[in-house]
N, CA, C and O atoms as a Tinker XYZ file with bonds, in Angstrom:
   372  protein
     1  N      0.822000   -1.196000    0.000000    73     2
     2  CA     0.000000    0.000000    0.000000    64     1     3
     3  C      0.860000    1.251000    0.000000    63     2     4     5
     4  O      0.529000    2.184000   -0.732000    81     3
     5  N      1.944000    1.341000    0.770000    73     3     6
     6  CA     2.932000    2.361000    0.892000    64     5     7
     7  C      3.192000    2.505000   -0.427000    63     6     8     9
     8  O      2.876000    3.579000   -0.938000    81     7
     9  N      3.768000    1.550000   -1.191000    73     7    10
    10  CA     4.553000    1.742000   -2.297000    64     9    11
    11  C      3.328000    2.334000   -3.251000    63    10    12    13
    12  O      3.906000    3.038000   -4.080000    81    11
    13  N      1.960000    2.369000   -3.503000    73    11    14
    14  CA     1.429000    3.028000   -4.158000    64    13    15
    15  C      0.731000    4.590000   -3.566000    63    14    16    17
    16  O     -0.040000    5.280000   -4.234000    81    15
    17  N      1.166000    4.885000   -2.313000    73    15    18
    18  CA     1.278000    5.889000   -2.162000    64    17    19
    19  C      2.380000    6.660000   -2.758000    63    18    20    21
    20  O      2.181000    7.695000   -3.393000    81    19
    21  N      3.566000    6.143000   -2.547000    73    19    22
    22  CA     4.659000    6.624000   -3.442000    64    21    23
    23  C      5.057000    6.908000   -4.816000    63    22    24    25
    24  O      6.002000    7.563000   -5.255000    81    23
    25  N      3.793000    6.041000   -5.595000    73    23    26
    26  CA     4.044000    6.416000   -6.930000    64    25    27
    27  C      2.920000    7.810000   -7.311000    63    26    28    29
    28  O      3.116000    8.823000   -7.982000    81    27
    29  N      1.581000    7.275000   -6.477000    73    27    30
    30  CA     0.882000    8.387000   -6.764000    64    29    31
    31  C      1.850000    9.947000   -6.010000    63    30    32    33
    32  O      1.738000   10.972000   -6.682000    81    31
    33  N      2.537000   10.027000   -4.978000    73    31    34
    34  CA     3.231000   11.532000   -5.280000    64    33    35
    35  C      4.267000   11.453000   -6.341000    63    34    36    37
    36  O      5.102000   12.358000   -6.353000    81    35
    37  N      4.337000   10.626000   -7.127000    73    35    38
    38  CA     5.376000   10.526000   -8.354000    64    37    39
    39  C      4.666000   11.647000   -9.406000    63    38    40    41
    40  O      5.318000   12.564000   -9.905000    81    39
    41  N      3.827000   11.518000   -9.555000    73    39    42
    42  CA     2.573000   11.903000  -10.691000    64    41    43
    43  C      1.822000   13.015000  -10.191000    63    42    44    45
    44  O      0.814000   13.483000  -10.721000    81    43
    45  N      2.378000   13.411000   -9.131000    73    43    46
    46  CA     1.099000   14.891000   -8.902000    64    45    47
    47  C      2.381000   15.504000   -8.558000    63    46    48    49
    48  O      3.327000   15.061000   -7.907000    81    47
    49  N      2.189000   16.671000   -9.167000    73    47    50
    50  CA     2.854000   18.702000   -8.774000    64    49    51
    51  C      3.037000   18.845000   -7.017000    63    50    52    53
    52  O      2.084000   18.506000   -6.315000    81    51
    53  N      3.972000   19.225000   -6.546000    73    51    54
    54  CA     4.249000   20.145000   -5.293000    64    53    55
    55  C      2.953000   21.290000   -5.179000    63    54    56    57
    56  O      2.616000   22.095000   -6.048000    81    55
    57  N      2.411000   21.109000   -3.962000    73    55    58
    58  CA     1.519000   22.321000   -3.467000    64    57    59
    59  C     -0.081000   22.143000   -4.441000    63    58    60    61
    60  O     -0.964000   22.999000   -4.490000    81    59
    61  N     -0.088000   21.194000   -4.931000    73    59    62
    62  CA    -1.382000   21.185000   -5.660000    64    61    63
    63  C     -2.706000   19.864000   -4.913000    63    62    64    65
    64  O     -2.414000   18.693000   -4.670000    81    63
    65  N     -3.663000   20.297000   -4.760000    73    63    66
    66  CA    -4.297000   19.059000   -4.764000    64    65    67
    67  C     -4.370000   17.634000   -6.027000    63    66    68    69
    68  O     -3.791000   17.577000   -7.112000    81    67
    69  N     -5.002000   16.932000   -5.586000    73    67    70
    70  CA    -4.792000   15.506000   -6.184000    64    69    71
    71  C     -6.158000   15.758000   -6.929000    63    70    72    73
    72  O     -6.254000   15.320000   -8.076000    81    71
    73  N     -7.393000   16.538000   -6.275000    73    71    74
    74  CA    -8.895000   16.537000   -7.159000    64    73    75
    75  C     -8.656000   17.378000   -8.682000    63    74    76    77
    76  O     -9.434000   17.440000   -9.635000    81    75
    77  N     -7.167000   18.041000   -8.511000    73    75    78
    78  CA    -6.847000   18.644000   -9.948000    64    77    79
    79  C     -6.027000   17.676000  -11.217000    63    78    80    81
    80  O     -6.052000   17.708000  -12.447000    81    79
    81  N     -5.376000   16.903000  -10.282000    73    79    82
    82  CA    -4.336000   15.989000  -11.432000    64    81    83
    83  C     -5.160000   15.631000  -12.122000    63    82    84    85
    84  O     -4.406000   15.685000  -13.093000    81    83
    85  N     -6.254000   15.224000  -12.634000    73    83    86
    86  CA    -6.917000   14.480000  -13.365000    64    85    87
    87  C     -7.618000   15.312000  -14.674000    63    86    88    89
    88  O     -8.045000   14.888000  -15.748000    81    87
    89  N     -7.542000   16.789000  -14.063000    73    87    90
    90  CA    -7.981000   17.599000  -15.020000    64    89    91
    91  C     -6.530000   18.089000  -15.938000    63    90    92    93
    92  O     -6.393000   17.818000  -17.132000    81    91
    93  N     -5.762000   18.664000  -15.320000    73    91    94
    94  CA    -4.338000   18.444000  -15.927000    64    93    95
    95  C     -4.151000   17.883000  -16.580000    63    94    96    97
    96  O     -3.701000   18.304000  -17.646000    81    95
    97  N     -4.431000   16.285000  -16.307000    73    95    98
    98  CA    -3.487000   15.330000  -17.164000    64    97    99
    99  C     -4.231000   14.606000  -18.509000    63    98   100   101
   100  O     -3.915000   13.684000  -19.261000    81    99
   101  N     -5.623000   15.706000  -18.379000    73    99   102
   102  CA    -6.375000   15.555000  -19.941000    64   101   103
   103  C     -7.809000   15.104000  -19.741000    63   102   104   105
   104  O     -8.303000   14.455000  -20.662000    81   103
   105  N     -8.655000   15.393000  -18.512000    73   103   106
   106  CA    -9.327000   15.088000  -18.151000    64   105   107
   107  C    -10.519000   15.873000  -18.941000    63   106   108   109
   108  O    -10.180000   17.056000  -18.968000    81   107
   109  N    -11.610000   15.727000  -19.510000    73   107   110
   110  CA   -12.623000   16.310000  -20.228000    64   109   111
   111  C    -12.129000   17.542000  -20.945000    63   110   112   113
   112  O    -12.954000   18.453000  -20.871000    81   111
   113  N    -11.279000   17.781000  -21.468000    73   111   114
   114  CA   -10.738000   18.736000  -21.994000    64   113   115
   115  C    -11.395000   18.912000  -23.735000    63   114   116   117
   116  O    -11.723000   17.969000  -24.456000    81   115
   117  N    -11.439000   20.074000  -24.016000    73   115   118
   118  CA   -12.143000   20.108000  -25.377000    64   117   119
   119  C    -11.276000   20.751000  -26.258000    63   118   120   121
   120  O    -10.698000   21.724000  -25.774000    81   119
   121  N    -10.954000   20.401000  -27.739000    73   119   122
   122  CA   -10.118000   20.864000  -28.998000    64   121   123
   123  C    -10.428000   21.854000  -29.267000    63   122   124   125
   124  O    -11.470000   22.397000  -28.898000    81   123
   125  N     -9.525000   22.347000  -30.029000    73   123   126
   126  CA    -9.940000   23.970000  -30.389000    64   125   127
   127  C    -10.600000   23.082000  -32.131000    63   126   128   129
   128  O    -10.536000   21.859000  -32.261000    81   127
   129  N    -11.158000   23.992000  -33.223000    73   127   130
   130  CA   -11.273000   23.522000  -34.477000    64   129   131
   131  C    -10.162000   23.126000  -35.137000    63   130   132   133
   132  O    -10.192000   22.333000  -36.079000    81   131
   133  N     -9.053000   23.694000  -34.649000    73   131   134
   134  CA    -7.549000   23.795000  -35.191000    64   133   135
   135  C     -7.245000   22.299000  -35.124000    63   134   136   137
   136  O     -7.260000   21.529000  -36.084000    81   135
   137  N     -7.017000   22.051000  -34.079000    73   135   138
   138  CA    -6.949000   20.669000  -33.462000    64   137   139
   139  C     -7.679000   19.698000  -34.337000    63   138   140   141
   140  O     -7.180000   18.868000  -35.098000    81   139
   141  N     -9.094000   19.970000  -34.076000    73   139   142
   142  CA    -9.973000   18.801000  -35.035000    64   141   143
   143  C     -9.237000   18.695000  -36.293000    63   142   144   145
   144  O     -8.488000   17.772000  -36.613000    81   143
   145  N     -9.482000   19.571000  -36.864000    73   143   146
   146  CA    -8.719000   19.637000  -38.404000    64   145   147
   147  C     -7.233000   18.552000  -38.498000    63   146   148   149
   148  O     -7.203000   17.602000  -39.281000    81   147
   149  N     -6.611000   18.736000  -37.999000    73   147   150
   150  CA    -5.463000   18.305000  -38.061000    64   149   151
   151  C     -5.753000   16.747000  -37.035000    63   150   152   153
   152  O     -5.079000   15.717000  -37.041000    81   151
   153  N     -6.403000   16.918000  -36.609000    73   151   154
   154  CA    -6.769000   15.147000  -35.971000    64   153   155
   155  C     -7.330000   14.639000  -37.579000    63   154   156   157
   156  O     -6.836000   13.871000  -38.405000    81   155
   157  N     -8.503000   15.404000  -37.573000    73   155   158
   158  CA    -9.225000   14.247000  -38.911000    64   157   159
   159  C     -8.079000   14.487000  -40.014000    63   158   160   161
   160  O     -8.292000   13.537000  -40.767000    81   159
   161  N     -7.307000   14.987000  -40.401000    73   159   162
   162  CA    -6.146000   14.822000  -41.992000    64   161   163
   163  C     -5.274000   14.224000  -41.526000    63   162   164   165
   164  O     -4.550000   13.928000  -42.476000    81   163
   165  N     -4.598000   13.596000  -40.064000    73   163   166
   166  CA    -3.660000   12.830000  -39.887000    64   165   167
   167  C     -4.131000   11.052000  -39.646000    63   166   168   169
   168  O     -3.564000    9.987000  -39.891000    81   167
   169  N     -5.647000   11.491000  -38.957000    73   167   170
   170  CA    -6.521000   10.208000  -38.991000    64   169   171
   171  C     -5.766000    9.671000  -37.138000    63   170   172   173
   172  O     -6.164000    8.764000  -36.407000    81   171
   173  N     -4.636000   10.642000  -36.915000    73   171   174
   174  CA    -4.110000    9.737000  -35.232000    64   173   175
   175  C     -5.089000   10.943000  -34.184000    63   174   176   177
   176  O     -6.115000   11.566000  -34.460000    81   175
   177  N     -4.099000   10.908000  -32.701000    73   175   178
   178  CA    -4.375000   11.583000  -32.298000    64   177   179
   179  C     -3.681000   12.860000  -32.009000    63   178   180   181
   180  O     -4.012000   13.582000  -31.069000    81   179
   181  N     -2.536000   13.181000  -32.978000    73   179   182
   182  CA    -1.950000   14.402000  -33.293000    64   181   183
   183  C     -0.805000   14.314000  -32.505000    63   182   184   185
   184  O     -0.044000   15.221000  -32.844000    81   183
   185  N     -0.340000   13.650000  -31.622000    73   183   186
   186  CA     0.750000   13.705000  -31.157000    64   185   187
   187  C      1.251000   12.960000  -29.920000    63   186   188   189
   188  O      0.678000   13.313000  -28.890000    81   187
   189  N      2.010000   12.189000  -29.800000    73   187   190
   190  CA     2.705000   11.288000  -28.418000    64   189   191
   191  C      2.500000   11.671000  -27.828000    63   190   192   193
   192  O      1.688000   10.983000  -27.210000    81   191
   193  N      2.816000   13.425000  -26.913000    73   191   194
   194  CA     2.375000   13.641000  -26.043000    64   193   195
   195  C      1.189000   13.633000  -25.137000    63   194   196   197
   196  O      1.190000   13.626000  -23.906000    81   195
   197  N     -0.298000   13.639000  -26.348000    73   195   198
   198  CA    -1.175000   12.976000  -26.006000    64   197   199
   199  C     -1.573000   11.333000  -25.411000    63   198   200   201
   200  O     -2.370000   10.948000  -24.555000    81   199
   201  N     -0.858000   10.802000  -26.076000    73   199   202
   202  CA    -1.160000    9.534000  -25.528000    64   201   203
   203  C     -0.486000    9.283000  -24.023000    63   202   204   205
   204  O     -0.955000    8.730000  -23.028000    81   203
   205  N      0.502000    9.767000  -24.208000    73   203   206
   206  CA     1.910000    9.859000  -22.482000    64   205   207
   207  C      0.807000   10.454000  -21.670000    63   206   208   209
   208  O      0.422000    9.713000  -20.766000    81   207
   209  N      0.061000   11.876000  -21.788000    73   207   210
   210  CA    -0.504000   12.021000  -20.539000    64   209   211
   211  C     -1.798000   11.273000  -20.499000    63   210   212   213
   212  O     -2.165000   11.150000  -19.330000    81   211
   213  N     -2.802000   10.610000  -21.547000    73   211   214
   214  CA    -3.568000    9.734000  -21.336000    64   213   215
   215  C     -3.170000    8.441000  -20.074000    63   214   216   217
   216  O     -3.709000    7.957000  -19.078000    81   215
   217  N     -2.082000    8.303000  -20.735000    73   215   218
   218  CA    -1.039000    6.763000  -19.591000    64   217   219
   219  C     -0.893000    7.513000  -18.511000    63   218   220   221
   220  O     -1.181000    6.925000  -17.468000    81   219
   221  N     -0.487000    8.787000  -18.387000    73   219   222
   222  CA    -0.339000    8.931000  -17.341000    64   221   223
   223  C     -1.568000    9.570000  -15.968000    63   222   224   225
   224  O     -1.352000    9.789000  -14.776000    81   223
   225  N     -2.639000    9.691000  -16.658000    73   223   226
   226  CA    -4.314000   10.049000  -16.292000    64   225   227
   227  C     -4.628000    8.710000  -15.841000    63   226   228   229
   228  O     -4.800000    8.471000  -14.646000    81   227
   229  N     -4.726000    7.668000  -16.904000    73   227   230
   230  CA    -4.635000    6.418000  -16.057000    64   229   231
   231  C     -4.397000    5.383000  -14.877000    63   230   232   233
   232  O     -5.018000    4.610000  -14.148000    81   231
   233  N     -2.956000    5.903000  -15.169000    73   231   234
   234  CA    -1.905000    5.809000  -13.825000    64   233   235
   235  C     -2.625000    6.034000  -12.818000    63   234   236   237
   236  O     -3.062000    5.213000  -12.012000    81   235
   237  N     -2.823000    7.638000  -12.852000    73   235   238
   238  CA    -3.065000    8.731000  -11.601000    64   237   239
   239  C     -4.158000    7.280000  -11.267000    63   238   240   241
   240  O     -3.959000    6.313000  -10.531000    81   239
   241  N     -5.320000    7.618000  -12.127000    73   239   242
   242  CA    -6.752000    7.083000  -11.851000    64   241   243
   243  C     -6.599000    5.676000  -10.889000    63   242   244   245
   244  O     -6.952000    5.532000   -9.718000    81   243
   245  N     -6.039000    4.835000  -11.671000    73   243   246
   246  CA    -5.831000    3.312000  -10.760000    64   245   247
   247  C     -5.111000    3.602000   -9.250000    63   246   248   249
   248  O     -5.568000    3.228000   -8.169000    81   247
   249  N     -3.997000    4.286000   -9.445000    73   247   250
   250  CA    -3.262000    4.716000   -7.877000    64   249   251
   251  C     -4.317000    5.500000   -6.908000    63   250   252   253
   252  O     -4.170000    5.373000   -5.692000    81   251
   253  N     -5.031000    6.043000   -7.251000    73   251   254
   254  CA    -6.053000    6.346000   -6.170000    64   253   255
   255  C     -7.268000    5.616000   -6.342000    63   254   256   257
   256  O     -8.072000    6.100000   -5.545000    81   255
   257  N     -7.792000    4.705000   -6.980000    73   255   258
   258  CA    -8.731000    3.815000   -6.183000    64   257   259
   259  C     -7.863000    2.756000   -6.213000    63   258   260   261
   260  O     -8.588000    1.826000   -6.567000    81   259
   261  N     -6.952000    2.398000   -6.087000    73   259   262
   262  CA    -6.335000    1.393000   -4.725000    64   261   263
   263  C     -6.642000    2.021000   -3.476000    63   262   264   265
   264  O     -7.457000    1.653000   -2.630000    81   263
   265  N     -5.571000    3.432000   -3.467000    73   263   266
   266  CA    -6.148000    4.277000   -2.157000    64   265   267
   267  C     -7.595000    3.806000   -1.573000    63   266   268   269
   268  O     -7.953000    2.984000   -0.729000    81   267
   269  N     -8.190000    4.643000   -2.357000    73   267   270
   270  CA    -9.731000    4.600000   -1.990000    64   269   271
   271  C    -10.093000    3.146000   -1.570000    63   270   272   273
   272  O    -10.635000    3.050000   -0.469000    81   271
   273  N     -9.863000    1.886000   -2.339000    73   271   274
   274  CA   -10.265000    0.361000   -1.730000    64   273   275
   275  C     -9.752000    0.640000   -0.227000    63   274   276   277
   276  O    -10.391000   -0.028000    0.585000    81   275
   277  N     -8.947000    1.304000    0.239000    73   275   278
   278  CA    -8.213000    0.321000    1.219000    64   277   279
   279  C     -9.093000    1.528000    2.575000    63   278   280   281
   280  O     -8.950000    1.458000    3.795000    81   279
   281  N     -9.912000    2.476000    1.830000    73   279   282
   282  CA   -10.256000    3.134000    2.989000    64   281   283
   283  C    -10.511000    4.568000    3.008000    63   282   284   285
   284  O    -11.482000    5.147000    3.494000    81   283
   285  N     -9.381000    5.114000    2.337000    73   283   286
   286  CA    -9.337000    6.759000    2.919000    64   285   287
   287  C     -9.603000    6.765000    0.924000    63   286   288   289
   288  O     -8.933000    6.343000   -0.018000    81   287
   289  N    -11.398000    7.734000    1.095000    73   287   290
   290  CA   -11.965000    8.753000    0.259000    64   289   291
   291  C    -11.688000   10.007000    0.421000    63   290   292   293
   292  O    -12.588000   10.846000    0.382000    81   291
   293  N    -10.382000   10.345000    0.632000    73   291   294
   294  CA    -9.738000   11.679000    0.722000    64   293   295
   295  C     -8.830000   11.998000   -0.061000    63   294   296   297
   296  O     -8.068000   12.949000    0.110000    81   295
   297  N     -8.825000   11.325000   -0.887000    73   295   298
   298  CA    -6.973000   11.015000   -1.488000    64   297   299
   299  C     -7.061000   11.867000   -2.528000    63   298   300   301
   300  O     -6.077000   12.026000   -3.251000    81   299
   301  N     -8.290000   12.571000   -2.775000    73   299   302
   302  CA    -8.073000   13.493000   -4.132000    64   301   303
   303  C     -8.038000   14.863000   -3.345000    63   302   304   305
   304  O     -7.422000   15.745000   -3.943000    81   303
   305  N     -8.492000   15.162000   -2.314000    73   303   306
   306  CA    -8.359000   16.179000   -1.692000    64   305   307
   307  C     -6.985000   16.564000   -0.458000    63   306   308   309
   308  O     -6.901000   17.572000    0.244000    81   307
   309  N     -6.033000   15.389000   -0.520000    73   307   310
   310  CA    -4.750000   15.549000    0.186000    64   309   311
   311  C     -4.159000   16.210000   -0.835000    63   310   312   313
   312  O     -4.553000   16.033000   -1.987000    81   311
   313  N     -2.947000   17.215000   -0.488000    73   311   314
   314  CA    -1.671000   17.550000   -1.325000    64   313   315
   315  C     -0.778000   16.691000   -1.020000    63   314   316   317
   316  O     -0.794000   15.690000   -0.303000    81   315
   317  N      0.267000   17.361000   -1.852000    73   315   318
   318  CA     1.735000   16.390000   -2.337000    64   317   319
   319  C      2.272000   16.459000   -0.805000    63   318   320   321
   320  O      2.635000   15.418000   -0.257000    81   319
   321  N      2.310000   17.537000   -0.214000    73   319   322
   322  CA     3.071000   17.318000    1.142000    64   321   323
   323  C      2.618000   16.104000    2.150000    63   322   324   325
   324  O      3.366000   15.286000    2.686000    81   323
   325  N      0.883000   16.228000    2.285000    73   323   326
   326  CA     0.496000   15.443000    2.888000    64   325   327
   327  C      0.730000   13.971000    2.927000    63   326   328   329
   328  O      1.073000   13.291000    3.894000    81   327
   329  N      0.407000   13.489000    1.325000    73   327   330
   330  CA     1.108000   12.374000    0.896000    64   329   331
   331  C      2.404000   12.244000    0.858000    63   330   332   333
   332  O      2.735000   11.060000    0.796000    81   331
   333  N      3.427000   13.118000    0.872000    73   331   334
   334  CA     4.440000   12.997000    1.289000    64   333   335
   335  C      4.981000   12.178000    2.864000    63   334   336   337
   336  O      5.734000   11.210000    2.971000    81   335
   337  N      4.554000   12.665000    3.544000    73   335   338
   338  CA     4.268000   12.706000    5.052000    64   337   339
   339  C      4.010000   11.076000    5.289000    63   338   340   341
   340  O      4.578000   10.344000    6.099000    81   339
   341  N      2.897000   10.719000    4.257000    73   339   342
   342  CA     2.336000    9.458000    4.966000    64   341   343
   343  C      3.256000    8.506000    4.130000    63   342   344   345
   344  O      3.136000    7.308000    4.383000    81   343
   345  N      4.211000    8.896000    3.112000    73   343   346
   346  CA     5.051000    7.955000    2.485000    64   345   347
   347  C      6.055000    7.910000    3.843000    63   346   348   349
   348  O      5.908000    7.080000    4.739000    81   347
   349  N      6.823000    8.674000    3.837000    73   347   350
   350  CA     7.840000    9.285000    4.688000    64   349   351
   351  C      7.674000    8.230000    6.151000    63   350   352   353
   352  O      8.443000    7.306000    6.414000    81   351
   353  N      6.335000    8.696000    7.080000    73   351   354
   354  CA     6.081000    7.787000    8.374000    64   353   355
   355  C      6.136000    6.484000    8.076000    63   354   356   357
   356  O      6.442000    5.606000    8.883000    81   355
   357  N      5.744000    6.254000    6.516000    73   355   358
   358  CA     5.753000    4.317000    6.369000    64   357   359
   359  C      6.801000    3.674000    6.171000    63   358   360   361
   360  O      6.912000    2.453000    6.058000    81   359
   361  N      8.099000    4.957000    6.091000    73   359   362
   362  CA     9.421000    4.328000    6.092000    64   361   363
   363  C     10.021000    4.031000    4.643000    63   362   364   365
   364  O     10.993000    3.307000    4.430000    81   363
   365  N      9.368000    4.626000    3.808000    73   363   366
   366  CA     9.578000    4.465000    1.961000    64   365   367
   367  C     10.374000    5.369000    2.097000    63   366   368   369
   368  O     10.378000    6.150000    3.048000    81   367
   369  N     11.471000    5.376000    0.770000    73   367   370
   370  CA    12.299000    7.136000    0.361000    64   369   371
   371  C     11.913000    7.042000   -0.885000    63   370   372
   372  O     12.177000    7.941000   -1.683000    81   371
């Protein structure tokens, strides 16, 4: 359990909540027309970087409902310090 506390502060920003990573990392986000255009003439999704933070939205997503299974429905509303803290007391670096 520790060790997936540790990856989820891998994946979230210093000083930010956790109820934001998900919007960040591509969460309901909408294209400009620009975008469309160049999605439908390439036929992909315009660029790697898209897919990296999809994997990494994912990530986030599964590392906190482990959290959440094991108990604490808070885990989107802790910051990085906090989770820091509870890596730190469990004896992880």
């Amino acid at each position: 359990m520790a060790d997936t506390w540790e990856q989820k502060t891998g994946r979230v920003s210093s000083q930010r909540k956790r109820e934001g990573a998900p919007q960040r990392l591509g969460g309901n986000k909408k294209i400009s027309s620009a975008q469309k255009w160049k999605l439908k003439k390439t036929g992909g999704d315009g660029s790697e970087s898209g897919s990296q933070k999809m994997s990494s939205f994912l990530k986030l997503t599964e590392l906190a409902n482990k959290i959440i299974e094991t108990g604490n429905m808070d885990i989107y509303q802790e910051t990085y310090e906090m989770i820091k803290l509870k890596v730190h007391s469990a004896g992880i670096q």
